[in-house]
N, C-alpha and C positions, 0 to 999 in steps of 0.2 A: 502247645502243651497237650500232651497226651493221657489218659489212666483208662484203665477198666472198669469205673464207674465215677460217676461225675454225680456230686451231690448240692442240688440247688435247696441249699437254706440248712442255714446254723442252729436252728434250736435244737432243742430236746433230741427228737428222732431221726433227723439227719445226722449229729453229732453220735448221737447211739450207733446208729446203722453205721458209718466210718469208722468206728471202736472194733465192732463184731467183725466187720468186714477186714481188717488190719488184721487182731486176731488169725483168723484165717489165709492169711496169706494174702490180700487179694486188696491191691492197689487204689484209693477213691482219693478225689480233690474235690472238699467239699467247699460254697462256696457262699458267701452271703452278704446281702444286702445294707446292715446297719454291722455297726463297731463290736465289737466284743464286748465294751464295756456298758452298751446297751441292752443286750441281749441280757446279761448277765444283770442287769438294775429291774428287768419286766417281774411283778409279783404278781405269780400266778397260786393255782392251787396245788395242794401238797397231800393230799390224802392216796398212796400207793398200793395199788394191789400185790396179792402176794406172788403173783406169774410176775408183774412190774419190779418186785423186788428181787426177782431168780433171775429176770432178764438182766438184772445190773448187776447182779453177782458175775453171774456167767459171763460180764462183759469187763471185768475186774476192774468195778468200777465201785464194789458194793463195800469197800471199808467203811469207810466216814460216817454213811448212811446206815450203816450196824452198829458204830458205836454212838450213834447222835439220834437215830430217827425214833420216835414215838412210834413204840407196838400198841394198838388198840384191839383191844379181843370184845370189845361193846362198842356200840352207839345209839346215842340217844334220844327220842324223838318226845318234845316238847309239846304238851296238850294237854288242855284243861287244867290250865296252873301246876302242871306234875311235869316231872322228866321221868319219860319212861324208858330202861335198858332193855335193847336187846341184844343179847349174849351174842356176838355175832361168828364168836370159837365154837361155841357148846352149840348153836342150827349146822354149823360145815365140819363136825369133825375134828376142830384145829385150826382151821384156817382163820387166820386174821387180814388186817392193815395196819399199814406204817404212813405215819405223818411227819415226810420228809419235806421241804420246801423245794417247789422247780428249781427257783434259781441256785440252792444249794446243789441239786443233781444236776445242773445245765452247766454249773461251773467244777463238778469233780469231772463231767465229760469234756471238756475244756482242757483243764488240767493234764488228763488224759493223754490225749491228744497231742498236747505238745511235749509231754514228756517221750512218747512215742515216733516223734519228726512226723506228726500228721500233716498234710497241707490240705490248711484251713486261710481262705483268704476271705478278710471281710470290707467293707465299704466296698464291697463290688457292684457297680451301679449298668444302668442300662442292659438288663440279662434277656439275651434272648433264644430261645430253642428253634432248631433245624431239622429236620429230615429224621424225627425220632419215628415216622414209622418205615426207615430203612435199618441196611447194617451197618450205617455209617453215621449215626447223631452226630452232631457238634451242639457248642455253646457258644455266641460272643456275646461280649460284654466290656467294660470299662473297668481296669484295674489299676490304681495310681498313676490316671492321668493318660493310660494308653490303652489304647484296643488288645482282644486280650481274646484268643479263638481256644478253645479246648474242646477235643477230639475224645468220644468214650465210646466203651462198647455198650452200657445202659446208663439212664440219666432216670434217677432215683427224683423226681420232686416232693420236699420235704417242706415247700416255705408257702405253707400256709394259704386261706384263702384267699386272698389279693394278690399272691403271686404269678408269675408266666407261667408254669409249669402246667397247670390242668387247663388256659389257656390257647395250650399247645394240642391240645386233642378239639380237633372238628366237632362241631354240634352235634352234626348227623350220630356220632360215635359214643354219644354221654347224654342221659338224663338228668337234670338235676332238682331235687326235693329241696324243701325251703318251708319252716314254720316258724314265724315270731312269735314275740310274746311282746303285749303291752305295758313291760314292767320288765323291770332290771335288778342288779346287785347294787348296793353302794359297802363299798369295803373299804373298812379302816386297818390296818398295821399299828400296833401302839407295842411301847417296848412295857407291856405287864402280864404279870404272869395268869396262866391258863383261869378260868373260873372251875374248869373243871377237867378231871386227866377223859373227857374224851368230846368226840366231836355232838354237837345236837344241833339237831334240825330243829326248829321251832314252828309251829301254824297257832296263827294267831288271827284273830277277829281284824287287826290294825296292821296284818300283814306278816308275810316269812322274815325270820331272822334266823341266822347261825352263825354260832362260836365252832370255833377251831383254834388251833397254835400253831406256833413254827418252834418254839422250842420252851424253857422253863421261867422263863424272862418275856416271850415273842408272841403275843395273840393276836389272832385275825377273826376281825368279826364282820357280819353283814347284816345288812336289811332291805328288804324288796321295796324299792323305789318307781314312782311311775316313767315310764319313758319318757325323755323328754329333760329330763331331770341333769344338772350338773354337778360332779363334783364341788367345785367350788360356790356351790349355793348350801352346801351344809356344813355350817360351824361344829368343831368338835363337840360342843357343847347339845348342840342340835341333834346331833347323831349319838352321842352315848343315851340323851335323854330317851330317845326312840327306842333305841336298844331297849332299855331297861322296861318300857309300856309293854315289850312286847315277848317279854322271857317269862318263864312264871315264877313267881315272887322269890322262894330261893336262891335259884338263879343270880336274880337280880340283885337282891339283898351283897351277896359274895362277890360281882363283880365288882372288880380295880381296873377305873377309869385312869387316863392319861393323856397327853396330846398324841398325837397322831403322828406316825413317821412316815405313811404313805396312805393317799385315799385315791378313790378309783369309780366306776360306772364300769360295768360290765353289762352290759346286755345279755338279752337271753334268747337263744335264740337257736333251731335245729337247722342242718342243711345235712344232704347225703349228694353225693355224686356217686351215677350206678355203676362208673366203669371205672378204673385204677388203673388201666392200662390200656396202652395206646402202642404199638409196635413194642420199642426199645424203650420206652415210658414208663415208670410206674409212681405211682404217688401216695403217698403216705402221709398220716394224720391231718392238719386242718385243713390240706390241699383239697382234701376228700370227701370230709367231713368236720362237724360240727356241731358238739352237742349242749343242752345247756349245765350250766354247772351242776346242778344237782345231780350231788349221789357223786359228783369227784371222777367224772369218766373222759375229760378231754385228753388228758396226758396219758390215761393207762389204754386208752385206744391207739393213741400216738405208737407206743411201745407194742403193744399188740400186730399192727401194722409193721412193725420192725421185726418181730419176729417172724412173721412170714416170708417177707421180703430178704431178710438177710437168709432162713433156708434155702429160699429157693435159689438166691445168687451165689452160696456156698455150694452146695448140688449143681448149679449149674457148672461151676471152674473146679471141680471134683469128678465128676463124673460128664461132661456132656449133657446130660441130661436137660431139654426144657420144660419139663413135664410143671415142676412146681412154679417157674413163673408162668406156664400157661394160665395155673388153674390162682393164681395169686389173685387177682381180681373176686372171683368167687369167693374160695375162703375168706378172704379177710372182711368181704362184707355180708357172708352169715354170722359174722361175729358182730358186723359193726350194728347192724341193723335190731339184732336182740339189747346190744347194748344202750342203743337209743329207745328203744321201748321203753327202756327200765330208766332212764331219764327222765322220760316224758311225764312217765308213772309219779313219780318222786315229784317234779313238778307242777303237775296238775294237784296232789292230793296236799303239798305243802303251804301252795302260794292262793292268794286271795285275787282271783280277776276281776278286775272294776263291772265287766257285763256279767257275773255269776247273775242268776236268778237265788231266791230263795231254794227252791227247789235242790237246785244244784251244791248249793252250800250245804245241806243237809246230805246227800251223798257224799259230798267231800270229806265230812265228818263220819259218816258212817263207814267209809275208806281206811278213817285210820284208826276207827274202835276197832273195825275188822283186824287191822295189822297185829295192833298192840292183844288182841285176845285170843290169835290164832296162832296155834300153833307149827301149823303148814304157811299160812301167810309170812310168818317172822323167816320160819326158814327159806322160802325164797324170796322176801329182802336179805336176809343171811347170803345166799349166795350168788344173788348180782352184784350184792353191795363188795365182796372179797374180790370178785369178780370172776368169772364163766371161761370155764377151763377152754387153755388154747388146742 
């Protein structure tokens, strides 16, 4: 089996990157590890930037998520028993976010896809990469029981961090950055409706929480849990009660509790890899990188990264030219690197760590009187949080 780009891993940005790249004339078999009907079941986050949502236009993908997604033109940051808005149209000019769910956009790219005769094959097992810093990559792997070789002229690694793909580039050739945190998510899915039409971050003395939705029935909610911690150690009961200690009384008052349709443990946790490419190589979103939830930046990096990566592979079978996958690595991690900043930001000023000092809680706080009383500070949370022009 042959194509002119070979795409290892089905989510989000592989799946993107095959759309765009189709589009354009230009041949990919993308390929991945777990079932469709897997892929399509992982509840991830859904808060869209507005380049994330021109990417899915552009990639005429963006019906559904036009007539279904939640515009948010505020968000709101919890403290001191108040929910405080910030305008986050009126700090950029216009600019918003859309809360669309992944696996809503994971499955209209799907969709896609096969209405299009993409080839998409999955429970592809045993993947392993060749000679990607010649002209000649290959792929083998296990496809329905049979050895399965496929020939490209670039191999796009899309499947995330435990996959082959940035395995495939030598040490010597890649740094890699790594910060944990001692504390995670724990996220409920309940079929009731929003507490409120926008997203809030909450800092609380007993710990972060945030509401969000997936749609006017579909809420997702969190609370900072210590590492270590299982989903199956907290009773719905247990978790809405938490919730509720830890929103400020409004808030709380208005929530509509329910059982739970899906619960979850997300860690938290930063990683960078300095190189993205490797010859014939190039790797996009959590292959790459990894950032912690706050502030809603893994998937619009993911797309971020596609947008690079699909320029420069369009320019490249347009024109000759390899100028833009030279310089792809660079670009896409002056982008990735500011965006992690603005993670980490959000992170440190929202979540409670077990070794704070007093001292340092006291800056923590003073961090977000700052936010909420400045005018310059709102506007750039205003314009990481829409997200930093590609």
């Amino acid at each position: 089996m042959k194509t002119q780009v070979l795409i290892v891993g089905g989510g989000p940005a592989g799946m993107l990157l095959s759309q765009i790249l189709d589009l354009n004339g230009i041949d990919s078999i993308v390929i991945e590890r777990r079932s469709r009907e897997y892929v399509l079941g992982r509840i991830r986050a859904g808060v869209l930037e507005e380049g994330t949502v021109k990417m899915l236009r552009r990639a005429e993908v963006g019906d559904r998520l036009d007539r279904e997604g939640y515009v948010h033109e505020s968000v709101g940051i919890g403290f001191d028993n108040e929910v405080h808005s910030i305008d986050i149209m009126g700090c950029t000019g216009g600019s918003v976010v859309t809360v669309y769910g992944q696996t809503e956009l994971t499955k209209d790219l799907y969709d896609a896809r096969e209405k299009s005769g993409g080839k998409v094959l999955t429970e592809v097992e045993d993947v392993q990469l060749f000679d990607v810093d010649s002209e000649s990559p290959y792929v083998t792997c296990n496809y329905q029981g049979e050895a399965l070789r496929i020939d490209a002229s670039f191999v796009a690694g899309c499947d995330g961090f435990h996959g082959p793909s940035r395995k495939a580039i030598p040490p010597s050739h890649v740094n890699e950055y790594h910060l944990s945190y001692p504390y995670g998510w724990l996220g409920v899915l309940s079929e009731t409706p929003p507490v409120k039409h926008e997203v809030i971050y909450t800092s609380n003395d007993l710990g972060f929480a945030l509401c969000s939705m997936r749609s006017d029935s579909l809420s997702r909610y969190y609370i900072q849990v210590p590492s270590g911690n299982q989903a199956e150690q907290w009773s719905d009961s247990a978790f809405w009660g938490e919730l509720k200690r830890r929103l400020p009384e409004a808030v709380s008052r208005a929530l509509v509790t329910g059982p739970s349709i899906e619960k979850s443990i997300a860690p938290l946790r930063a990683f960078v890899a300095d190189n993205l490419n490797y010859g014939k190589l190039f790797l996009a979103g959590d292959a790459g990188h990894i950032v912690p939830p706050t502030g809603a930046k893994g998937l619009n990096l993911a797309v971020s990264d596609v947008y690079y990566l699909s320029n420069a592979l369009v320019d490249y079978y347009k024109t000759g030219s390899e100028d833009l996958l030279s310089n792809y690595s660079t670009t896409a991690l002056n982008r990735i690197w500011k965006t992690v900043r603005f993670s980490l930001m959000c992170t440190r000023m929202l979540h409670i760590s077990p070794d704070s000092t007093p001292f340092e809680k006291k800056i923590q706080q003073a961090e977000i009187r700052y936010l909420l009383s400045s005018a310059a500070a709102k506007t750039t949370f205003a314009e990481n949080y829409v997200g930093l022009p590609y």
